[in-house]
N, C-alpha and C positions, 0 to 999 in steps of 0.2 A: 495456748500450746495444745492441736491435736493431733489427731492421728486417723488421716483420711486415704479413701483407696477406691478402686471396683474390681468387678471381674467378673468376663462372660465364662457363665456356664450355666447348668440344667439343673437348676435345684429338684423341680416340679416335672423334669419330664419336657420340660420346652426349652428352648435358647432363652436366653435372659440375660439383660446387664444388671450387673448389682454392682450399686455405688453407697460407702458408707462413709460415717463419720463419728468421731469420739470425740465431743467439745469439753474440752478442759480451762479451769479457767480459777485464775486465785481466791479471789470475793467471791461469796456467794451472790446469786445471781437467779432471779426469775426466771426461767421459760415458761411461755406460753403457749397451751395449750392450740394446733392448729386446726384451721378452716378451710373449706375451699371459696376461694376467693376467685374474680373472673376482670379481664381486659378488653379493653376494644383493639382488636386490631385494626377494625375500619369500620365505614357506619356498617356495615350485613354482616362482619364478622366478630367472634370474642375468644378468649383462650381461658382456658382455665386453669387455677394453679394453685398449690398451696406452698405458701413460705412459712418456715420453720422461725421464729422469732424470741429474741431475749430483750429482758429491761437493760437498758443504760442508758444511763441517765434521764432524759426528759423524752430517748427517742426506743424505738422497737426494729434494732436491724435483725434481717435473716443471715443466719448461719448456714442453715441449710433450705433445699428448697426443688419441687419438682413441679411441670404443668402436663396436660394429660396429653399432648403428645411424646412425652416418656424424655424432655430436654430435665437434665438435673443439673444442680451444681454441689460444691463440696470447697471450702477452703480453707486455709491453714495461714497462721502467721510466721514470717520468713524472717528467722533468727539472723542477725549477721555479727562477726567481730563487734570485739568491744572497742570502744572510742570510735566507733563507724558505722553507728547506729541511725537507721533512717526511719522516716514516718511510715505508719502503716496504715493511720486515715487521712483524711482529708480537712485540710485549715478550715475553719469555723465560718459557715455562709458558703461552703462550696461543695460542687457535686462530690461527694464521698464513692468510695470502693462499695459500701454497703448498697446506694444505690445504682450501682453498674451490677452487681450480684444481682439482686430483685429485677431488673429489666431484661434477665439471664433468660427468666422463667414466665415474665406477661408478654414479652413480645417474638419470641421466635418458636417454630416448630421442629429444628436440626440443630444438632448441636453442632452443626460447623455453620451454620449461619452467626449464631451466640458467640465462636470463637474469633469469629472479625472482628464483632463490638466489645468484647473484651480485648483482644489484642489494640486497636485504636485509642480504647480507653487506658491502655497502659501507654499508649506511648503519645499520645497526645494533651492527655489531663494537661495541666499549667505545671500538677508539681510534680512530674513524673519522674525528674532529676531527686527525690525526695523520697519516691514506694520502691519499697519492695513488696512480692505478693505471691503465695504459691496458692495456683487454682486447679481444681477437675471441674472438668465439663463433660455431659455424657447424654446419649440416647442411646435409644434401641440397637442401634447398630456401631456406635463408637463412641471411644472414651480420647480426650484430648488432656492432657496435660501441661500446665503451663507454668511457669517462673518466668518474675518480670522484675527488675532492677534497675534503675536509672533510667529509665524509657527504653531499654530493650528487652524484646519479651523472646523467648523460647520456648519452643512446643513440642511433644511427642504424640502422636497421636499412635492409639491402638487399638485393633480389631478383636484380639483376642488375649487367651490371659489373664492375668492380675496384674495389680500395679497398685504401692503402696508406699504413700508419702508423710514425713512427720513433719517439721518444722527448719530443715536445711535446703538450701536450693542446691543441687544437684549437676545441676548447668553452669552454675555461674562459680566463680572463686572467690567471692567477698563472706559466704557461710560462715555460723559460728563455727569454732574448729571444736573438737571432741573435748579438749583439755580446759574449754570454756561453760559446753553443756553437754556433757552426759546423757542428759536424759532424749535428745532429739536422735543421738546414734543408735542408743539401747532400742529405744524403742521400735524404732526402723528394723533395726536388724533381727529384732524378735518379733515381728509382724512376718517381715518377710518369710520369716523362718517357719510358723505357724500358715500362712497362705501356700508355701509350697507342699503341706503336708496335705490340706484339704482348704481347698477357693469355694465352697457353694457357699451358698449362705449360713449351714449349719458351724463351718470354719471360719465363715464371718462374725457371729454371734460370739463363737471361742475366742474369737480373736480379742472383742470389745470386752470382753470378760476376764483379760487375763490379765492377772497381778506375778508376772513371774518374778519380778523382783522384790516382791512384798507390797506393803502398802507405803510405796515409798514416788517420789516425783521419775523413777523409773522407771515405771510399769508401765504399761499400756492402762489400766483403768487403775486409776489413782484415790484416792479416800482421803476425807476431810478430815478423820480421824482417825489416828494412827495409836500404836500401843507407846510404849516408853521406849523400846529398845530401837523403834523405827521413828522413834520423834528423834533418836539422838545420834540415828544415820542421816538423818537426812538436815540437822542443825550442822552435822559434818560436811556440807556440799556448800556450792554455791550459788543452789538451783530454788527460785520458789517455789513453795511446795502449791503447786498446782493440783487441781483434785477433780475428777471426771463427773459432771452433773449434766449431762444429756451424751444418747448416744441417735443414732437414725439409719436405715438401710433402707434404700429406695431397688426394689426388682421390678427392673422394667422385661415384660415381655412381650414382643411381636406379636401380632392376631393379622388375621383376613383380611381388616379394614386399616385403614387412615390411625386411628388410634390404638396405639397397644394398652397390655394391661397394665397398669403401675400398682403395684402393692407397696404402702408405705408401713414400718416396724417401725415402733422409738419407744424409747425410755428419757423421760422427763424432771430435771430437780432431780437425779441420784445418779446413780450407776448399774448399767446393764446387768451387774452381778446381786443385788440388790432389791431392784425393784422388778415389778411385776410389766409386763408389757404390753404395747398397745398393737394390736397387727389390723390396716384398715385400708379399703380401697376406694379413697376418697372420688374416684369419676364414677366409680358404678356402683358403690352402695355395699356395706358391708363392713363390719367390725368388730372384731370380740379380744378379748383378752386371753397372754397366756403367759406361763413363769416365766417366761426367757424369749427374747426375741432374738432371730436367728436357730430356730430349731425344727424348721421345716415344719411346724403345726397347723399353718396356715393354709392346707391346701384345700379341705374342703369350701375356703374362698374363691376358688379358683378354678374349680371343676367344669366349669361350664365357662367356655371360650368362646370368646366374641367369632 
């Protein structure tokens, strides 16, 4: 259960896409610290990229995930009615969602190149009568949006703005409805609500930070541990209490050249409200720490433009 989004605008004084993400999730759960990793795209050429990754089980899928020509991804899992529940990975010994996400980021340079092979990947897999799947896809210049159900996929693509999605598909009419999950409309509606007020990154940070309904499966950033009066709201639902342990904002900006600048921010194993942060620009060198990510601190990173 998260709560993913982007939006162009000027934190730093430049154009910029910023794309985030809030990974929630029941079980507590590893993430792993990231690296820049690199592909071949052919024998002369290689890309480079860093995946965002967690334990489950025997294997390490990404969540999240950027490569340094500024292609990102972001996804969310797509709630639907009850008694009409479909898979959200893939059957045991088959190409999985997780790695159609990772090949998002080692092998294309546009994010409308990446939206072909996700769109084909939704509607060709073997069990696509079986996912559902809500994804962002984004560079420098555009953000695409997708929902896919039963082998049909649907896209928004947009140039400018915000756009903020939780856990309902949008597009399609099989979604849980409200009077099933609560917490997927709440939260949407109080993201939305918080993004129209202020989209840079400083409103993005606010955003991943914000418990307006308590510390309850309501909020936008959610907690493992709750007081008594909010253990015995939320034993009142009929929602698992899900709790926020990693958040991530990727600022992708334009430069002169073939590569923009990518600034990656995360908070890791807690919540953005919490923990301290990492702000890092993994293709050019650079990293430090600061209380909150999303508070426009990072700019002396960035002062010097390719």
């Amino acid at each position: 259960m998260c709560t993913i989004g982007n939006s162009f605008c000027s934190p730093y004084g430049f154009n910029s896409n910023v794309v985030f993400k809030q990974c929630d999730l029941v079980d507590k759960t590893e993430f792993i610290d990231p690296v820049v990793d690199e592909n071949a795209l052919s024998s002369n050429e290689r890309i480079r990229y860093v995946a965002f990754t967690r334990r489950k089980g025997d294997m390490t899928p990404a969540w999240a995930g950027v490569n340094e020509f500024g292609v990102s991804f972001v996804a969310a899992d797509s709630y639907l009615k009850k008694n009409n529940d479909k898979l959200v990975e893939a059957p045991k010994n088959d190409i999985s969602v997780f790695d159609m996400y990772l090949k998002i980021i080692t092998s294309f340079k546009s994010a409308k190149e990446a939206v072909k092979m996700a769109s084909d990947f939704y509607r060709e897999v073997h069990y696509a009568d079986e996912l559902t799947d809500i994804l962002l896809i984004a560079d420098k210049d555009e953000s695409y949006f997708i929902e896919t159900l039963n082998g049909e996929v649907r896209i928004v693509k947009r140039t400018n703005g915000h756009f903020v999605s939780t856990n309902h598909c949008r597009m399609f009419y099989d979604a849980a409805p409200y009077s099933q999950n609560h917490s997927t409309y709440l939260r949407l509606q109080r993201a939305e609500n918080l993004l129209m007020k202020r989209d840079d990154n400083t409103g993005i940070g606010d955003l991943l930070r914000d418990s307006y309904y308590g510390k309850t499966v309501w909020s936008i950033c959610r907690y493992a541990s709750v007081n008594d009066q909010d253990i015995e709201l939320v034993h009142g639902s009929d929602e698992d209490m899900f709790y926020t342990q990693a958040s991530v904002i990727f600022t992708v900006i334009p430069t002169k050249g073939e590569r923009p600048r990518v600034i990656c921010e995360y908070v890791l194993n807690n919540n953005a409200a919490q923990t301290e942060g990492t702000v890092w620009l993994p293709f050019d060198g650079g990293c430090s720490k600061q209380a909150f990510i999303g508070k426009n601190e990072n700019i002396p990173l960035i002062t010097t433009m390719a």
